[in-house]
N, C-alpha and C positions, 0 to 999 in steps of 0.2 A: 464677796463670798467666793472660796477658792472651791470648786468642786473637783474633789480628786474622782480620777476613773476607776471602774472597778474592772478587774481582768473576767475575761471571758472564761475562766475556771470556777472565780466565785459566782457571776451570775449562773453560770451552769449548778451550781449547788445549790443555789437560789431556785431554781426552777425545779431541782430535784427534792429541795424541802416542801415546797410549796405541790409538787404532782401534777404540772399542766405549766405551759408558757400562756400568757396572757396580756391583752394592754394594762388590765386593773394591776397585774406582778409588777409589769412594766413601772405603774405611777408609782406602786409602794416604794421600788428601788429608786426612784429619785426621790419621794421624800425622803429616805433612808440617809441618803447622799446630803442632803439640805442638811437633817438635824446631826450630820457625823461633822460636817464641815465646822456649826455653827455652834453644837453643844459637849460634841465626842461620843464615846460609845461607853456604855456601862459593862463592869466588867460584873458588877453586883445590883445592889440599889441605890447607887448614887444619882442616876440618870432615872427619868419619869417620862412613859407618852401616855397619853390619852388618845388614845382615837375615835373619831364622834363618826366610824361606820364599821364594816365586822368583813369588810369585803376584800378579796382577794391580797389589797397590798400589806394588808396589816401583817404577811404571812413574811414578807422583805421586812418589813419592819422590824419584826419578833428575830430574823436570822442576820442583818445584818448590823443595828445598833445595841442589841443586847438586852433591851429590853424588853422581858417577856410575863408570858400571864402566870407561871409560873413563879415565879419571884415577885410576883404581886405588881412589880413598876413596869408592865403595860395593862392600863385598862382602858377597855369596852365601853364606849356612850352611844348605843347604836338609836344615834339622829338619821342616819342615812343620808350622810353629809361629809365630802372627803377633805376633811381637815382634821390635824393631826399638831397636839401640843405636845412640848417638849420642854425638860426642866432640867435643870442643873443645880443639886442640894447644896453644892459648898457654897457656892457664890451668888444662887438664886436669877441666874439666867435664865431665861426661857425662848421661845418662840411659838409659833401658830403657823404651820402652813397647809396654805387654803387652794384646793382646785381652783382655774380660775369658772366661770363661768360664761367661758365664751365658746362652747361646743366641741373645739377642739380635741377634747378626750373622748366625745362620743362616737367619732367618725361620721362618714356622708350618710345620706338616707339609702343608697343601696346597700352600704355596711349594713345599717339597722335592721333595714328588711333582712338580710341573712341572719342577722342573729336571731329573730325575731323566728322565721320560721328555722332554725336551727331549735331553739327552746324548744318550739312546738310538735319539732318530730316532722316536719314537715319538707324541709329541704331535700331535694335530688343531690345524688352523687355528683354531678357538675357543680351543681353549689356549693355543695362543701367543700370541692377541691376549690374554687373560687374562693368561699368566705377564711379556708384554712391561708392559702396567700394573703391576702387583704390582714389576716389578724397579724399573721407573724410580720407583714411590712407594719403596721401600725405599732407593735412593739419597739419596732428597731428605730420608726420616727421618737418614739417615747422616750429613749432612751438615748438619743442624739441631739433632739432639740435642743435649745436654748434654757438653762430652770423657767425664764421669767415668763417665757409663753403659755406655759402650763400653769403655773404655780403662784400664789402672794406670800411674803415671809410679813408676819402682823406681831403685833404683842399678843400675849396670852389673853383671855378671858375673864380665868382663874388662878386661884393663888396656889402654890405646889401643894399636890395630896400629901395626905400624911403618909408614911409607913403604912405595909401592910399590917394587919393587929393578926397577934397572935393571940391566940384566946383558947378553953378549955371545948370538948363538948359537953352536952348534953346527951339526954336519953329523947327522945322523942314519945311521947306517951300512948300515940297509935301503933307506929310498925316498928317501936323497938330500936329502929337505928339509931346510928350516935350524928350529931348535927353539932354544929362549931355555935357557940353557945352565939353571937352576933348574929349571926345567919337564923336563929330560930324564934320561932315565934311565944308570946308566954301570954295564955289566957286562963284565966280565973283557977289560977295556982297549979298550971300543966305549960310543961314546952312541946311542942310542937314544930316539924321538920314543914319548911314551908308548903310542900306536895298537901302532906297532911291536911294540913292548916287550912290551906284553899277547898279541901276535897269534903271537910267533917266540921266545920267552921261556918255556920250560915249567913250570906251577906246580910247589913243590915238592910 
């Protein structure tokens, strides 16, 4: 696998789609890198990921291989699990790349203690000027390592999604709104926007 580098203009655009530098930016933009080397980049919907978590790389993901949620061929499987499929409609290539599972992306336990009270609201100004070093070195690790220390390249799971469907709306029969007729729900001769549905709808 030939991993081309990306200039220090584009990660900077990266970082400015995304609103923060991060390790999680960091991991997106090397699977980004994985599935550009191994599937190419979509300029439309020829290209499909999946990503089975919702967290910060998917945001490298969506700006550097083209495929976004907008155009339907990037979707959302929030497992809470950083692995990330990739398909190719002509020829039906794929791939799966999988964090590995050996801590390495988490950093050391004093990392975590700062992040930990950083979430919390808890962190002193030392600290953060501390945990703010430690994050941006753990980037630049992220993004110089080696793929293989980070990452598995596997076969997919699943078979390429279809196309996004395009479809008409409907009306929603409580608050009036129009709902993409797939997306809506249809009980005893009414459609219903799925809010609706859950809120006026009695479990059984």
């Amino acid at each position: 696998m030939k991993i081309q580098p990306l200039s220090s203009e584009t990660i900077e655009n990266v970082i400015h789609f995304h609103g923060h530098w991060c390790p999680g930016l960091a991991l997106g933009i090397r699977v980004a890198q994985i599935a550009l080397a191994e599937i190419g980049h979509s300029s439309d919907e020829e290209i499909v990921a999946i990503c089975e978590t919702d967290m910060c790389g998917v945001d490298a993901i969506q700006f550097l291989t083209g495929c976004t949620l907008g155009k339907g061929n990037l979707i959302i499987r929030p497992y809470g699990k950083m692995a990330f499929s990739f398909y190719r409609r002509k020829d039906g290539k794929s791939i799966r790349v999988v964090l590995k599972n050996n801590g390495k992306a988490s950093g050391d336990i004093y990392y975590r203690e700062l992040q930990e009270k950083m979430n919390s609201g808890t962190i002193t100004e030392k600290e953060r000027e501390t945990f703010a070093k430690l994050r941006f070195d753990r980037c630049h690790s992220v993004l110089n390592a080696p793929i293989e220390e980070f990452f598995i390249v596997e076969e997919t799971r699943e078979t390429v999604p279809p196309h996004a469907p395009m479809t008409g709306s409907v009306k929603c029969c409580q608050c009036g709104e129009g709902v993409m007729e797939t997306k809506s729900r249809f009980f005893k001769g009414e459609f219903y926007c799925l809010p609706c549905f859950e809120k006026f709808i009695p479990r059984p």
